[in-house]
PyMOL Python script that loads the backbone (N, CA, C, O; Angstrom):
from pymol import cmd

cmd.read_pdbstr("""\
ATOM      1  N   UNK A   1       0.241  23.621  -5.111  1.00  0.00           N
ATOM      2  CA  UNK A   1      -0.610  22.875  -6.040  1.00  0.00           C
ATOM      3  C   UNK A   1       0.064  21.551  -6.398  1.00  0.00           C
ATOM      4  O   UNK A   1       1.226  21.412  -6.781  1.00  0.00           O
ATOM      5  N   UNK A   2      -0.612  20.853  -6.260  1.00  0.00           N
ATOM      6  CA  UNK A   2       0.080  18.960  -6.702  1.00  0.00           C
ATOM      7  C   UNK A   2      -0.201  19.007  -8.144  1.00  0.00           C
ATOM      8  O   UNK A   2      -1.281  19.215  -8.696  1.00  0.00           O
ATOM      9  N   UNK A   3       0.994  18.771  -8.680  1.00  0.00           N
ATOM     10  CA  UNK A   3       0.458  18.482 -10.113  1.00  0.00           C
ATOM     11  C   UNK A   3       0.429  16.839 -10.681  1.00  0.00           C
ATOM     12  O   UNK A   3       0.053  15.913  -9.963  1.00  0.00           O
ATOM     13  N   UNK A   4       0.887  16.669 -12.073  1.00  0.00           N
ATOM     14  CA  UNK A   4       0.762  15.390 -12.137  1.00  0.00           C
ATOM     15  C   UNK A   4       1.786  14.561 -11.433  1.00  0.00           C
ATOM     16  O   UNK A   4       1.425  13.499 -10.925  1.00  0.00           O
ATOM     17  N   UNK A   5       3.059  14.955 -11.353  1.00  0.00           N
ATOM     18  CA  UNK A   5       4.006  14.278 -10.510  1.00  0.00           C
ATOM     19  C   UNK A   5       3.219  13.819  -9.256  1.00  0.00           C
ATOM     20  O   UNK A   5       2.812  12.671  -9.074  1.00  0.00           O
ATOM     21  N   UNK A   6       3.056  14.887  -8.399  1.00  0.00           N
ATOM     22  CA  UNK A   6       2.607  15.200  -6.722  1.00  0.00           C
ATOM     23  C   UNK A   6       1.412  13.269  -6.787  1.00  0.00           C
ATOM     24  O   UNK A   6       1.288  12.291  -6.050  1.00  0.00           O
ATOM     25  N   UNK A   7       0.845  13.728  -8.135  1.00  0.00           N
ATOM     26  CA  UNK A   7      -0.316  12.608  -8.121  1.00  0.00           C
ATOM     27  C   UNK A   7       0.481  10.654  -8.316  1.00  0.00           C
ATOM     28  O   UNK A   7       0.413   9.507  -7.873  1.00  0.00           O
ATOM     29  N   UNK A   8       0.984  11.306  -9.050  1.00  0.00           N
ATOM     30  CA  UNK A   8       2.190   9.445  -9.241  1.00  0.00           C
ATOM     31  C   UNK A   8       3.072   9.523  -8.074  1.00  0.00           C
ATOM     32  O   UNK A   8       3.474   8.422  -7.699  1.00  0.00           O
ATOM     33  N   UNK A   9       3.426  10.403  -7.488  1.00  0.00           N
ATOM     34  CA  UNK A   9       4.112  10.365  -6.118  1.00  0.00           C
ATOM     35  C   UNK A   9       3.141   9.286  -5.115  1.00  0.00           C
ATOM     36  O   UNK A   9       3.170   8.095  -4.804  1.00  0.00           O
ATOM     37  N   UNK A  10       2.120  10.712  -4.775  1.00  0.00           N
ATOM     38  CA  UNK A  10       1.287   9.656  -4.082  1.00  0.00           C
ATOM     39  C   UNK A  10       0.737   8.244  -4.274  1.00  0.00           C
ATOM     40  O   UNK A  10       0.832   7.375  -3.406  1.00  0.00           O
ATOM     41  N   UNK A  11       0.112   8.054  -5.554  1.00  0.00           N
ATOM     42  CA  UNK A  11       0.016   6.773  -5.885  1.00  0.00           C
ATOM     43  C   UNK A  11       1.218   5.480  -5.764  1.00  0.00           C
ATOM     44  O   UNK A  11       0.813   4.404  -5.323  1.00  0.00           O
ATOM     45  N   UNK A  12       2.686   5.607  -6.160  1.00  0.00           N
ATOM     46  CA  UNK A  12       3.380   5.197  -5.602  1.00  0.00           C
ATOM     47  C   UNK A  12       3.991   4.769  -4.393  1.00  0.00           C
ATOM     48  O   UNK A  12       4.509   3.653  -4.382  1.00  0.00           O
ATOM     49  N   UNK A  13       4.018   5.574  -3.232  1.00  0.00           N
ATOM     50  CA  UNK A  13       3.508   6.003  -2.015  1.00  0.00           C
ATOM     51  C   UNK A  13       2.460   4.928  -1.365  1.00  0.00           C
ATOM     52  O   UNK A  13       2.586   4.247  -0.348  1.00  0.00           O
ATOM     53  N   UNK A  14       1.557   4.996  -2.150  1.00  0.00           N
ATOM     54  CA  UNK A  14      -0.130   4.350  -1.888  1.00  0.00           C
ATOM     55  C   UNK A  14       0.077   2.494  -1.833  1.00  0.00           C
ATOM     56  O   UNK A  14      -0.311   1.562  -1.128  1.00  0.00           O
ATOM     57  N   UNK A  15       0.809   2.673  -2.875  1.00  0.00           N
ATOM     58  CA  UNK A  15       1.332   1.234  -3.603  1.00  0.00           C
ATOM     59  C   UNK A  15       2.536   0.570  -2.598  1.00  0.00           C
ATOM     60  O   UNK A  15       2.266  -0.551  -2.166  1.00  0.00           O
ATOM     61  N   UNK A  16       3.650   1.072  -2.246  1.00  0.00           N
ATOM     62  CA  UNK A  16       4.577   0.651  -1.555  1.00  0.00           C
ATOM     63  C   UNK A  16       4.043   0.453   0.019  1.00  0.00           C
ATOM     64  O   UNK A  16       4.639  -0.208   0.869  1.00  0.00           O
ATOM     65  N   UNK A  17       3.239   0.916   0.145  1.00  0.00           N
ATOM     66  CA  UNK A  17       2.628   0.564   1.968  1.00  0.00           C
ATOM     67  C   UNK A  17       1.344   0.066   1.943  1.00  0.00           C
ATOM     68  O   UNK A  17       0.768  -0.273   2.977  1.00  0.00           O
ATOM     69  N   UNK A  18       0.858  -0.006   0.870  1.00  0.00           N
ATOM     70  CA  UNK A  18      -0.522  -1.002   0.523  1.00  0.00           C
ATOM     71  C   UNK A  18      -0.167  -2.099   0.385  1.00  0.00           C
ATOM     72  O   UNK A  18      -0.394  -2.867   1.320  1.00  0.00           O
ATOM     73  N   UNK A  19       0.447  -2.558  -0.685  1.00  0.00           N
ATOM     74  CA  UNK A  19       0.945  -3.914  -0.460  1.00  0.00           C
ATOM     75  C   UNK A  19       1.384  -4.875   0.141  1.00  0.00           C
ATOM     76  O   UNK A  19       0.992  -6.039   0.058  1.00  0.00           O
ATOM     77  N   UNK A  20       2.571  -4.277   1.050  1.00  0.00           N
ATOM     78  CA  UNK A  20       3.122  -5.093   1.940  1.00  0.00           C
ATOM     79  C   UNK A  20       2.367  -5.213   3.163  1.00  0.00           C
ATOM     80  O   UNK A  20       2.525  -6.126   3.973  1.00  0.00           O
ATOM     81  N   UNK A  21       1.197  -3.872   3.321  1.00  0.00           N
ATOM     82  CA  UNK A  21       0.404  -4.264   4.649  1.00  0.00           C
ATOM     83  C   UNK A  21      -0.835  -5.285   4.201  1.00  0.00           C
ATOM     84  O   UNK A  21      -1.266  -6.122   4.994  1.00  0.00           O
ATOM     85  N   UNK A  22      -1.282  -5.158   3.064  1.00  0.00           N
ATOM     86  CA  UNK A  22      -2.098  -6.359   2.699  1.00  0.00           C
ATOM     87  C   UNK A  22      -1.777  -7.626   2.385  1.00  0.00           C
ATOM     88  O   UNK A  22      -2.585  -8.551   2.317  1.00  0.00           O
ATOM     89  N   UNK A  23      -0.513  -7.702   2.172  1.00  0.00           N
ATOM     90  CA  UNK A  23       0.353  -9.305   2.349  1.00  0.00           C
ATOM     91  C   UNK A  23       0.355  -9.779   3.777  1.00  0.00           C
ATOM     92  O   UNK A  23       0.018 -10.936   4.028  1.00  0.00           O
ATOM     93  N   UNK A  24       0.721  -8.937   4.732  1.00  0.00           N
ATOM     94  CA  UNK A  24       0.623  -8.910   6.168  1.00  0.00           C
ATOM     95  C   UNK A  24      -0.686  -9.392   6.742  1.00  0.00           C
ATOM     96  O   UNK A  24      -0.859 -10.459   7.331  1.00  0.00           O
ATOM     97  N   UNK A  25      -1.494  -8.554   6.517  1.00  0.00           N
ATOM     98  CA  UNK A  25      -3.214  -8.819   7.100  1.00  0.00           C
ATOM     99  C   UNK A  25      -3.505 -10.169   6.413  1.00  0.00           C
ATOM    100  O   UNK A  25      -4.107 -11.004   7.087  1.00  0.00           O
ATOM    101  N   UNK A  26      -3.129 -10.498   5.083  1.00  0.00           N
ATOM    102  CA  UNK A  26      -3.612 -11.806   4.727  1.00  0.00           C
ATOM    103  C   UNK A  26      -3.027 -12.909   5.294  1.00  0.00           C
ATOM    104  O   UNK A  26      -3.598 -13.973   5.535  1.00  0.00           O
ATOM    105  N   UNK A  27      -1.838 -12.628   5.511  1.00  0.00           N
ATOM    106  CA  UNK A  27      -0.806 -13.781   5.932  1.00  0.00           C
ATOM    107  C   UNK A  27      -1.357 -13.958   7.630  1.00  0.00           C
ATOM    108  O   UNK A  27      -2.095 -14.788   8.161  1.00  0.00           O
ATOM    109  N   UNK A  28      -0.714 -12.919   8.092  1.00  0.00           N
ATOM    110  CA  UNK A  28      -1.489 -12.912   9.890  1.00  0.00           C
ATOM    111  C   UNK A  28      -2.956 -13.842   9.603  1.00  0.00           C
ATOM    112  O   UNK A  28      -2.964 -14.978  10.077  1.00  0.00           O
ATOM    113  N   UNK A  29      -3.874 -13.490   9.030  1.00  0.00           N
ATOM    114  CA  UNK A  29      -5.550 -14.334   9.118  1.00  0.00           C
ATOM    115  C   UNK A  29      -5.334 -15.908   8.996  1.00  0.00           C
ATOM    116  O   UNK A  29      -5.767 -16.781   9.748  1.00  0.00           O
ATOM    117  N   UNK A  30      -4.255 -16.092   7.419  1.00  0.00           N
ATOM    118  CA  UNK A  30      -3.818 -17.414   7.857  1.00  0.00           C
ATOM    119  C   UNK A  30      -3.259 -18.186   9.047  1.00  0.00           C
ATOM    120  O   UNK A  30      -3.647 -19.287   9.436  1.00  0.00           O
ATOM    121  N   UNK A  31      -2.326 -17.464   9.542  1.00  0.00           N
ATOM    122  CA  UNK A  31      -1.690 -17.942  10.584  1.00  0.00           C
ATOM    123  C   UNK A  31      -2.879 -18.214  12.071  1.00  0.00           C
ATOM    124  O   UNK A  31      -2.980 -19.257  12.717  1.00  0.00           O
ATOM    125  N   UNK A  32      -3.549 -17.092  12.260  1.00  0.00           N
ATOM    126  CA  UNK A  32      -4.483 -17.333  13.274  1.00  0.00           C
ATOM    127  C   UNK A  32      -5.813 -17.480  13.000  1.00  0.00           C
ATOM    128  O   UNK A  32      -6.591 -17.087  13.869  1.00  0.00           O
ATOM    129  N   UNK A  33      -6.201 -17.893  12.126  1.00  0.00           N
ATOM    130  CA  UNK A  33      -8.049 -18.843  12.016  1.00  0.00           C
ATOM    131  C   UNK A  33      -7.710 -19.815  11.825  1.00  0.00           C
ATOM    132  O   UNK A  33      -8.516 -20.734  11.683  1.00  0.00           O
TER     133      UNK A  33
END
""", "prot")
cmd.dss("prot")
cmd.show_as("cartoon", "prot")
cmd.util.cbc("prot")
cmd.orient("prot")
């Protein structure tokens, strides 16, 4: 059972590889359009 930790885990988680891949995808679009 995930409790509230399991849930800020993931969200953290969510946050540390969301970000830097959406800095990425934005930056890459600049670079090539």
């Amino acid at each position: 059972m995930i409790g509230w930790w399991g849930a800020v885990g993931y969200g953290v988680l969510g946050a540390v590889i969301g970000v830097p891949a959406g800095f990425i995808i934005s930056a890459s679009r600049h670079l090539f359009d």
